[in-house]
C-alpha positions in Angstrom: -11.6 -4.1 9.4 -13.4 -1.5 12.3 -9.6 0.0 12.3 -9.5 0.4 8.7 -13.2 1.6 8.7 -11.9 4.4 11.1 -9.3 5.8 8.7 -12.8 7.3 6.1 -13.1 6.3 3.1 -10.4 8.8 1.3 -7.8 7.1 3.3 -9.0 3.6 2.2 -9.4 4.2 -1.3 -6.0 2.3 -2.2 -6.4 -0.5 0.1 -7.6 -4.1 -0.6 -8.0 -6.3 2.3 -7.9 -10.0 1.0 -8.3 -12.7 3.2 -6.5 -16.0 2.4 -5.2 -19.2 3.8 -2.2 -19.4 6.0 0.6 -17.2 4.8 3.1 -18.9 6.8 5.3 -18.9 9.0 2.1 -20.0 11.1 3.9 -20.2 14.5 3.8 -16.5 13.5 0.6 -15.8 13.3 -2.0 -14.4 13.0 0.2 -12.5 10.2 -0.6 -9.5 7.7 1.4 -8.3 4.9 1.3 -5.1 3.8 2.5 -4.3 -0.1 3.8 -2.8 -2.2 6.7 -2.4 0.6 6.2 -6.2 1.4 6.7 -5.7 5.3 5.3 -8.3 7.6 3.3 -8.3 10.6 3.5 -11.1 12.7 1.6 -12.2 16.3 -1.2 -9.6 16.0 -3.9 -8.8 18.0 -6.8 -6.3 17.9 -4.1 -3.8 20.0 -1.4 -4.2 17.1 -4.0 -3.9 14.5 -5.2 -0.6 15.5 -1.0 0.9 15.7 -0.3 -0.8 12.7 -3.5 0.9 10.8 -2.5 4.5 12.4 1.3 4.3 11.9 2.1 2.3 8.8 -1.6 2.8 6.9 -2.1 6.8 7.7 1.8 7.6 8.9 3.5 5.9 6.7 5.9 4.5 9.4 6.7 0.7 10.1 5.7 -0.8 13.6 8.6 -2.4 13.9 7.8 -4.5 17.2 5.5 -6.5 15.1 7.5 -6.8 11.9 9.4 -9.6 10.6 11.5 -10.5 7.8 10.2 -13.3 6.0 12.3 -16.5 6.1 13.1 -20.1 4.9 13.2 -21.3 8.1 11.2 -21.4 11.4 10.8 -18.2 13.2 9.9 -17.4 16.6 8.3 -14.1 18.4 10.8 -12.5 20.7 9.3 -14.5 24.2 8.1 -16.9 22.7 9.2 -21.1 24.2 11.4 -22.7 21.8 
């Protein structure tokens, strides 16, 4: 929210932050989906939060070393044990 807070409040007038329950995949998480262009954020932290608030919110521009596709099946972050 302070990243969002940072944009003003022109640059926030067409966003709704909406907390819910576990999106899944939760071995993902914490995870953030951003519509209408439906792209997921996966394994944030306050670091990614703030780039994905600058570059996607105000650029326009997909982070893409946090984005995932969503799937059927289990995922795992690039590192992570299987």
């Amino acid at each position: 929210i302070r990243s969002l807070e940072r944009l003003g409040s022109r640059s926030t007038e067409a966003l709704l932050v909406a907390q819910t329950g576990c999106l899944f995949p939760c071995n993902l998480g914490p995870v953030m989906v951003v519509y209408p262009e439906g792209v997921w954020y996966c394994g944030l932290n306050e670091a990614a939060t703030d780039r994905i608030v600058e570059e996607h919110f105000r650029n326009g521009q997909v982070v893409i070393e946090y984005a995932r596709e969503p799937a059927s099946h289990s995922q795992r972050m690039p590192g992570q044990p299987t």
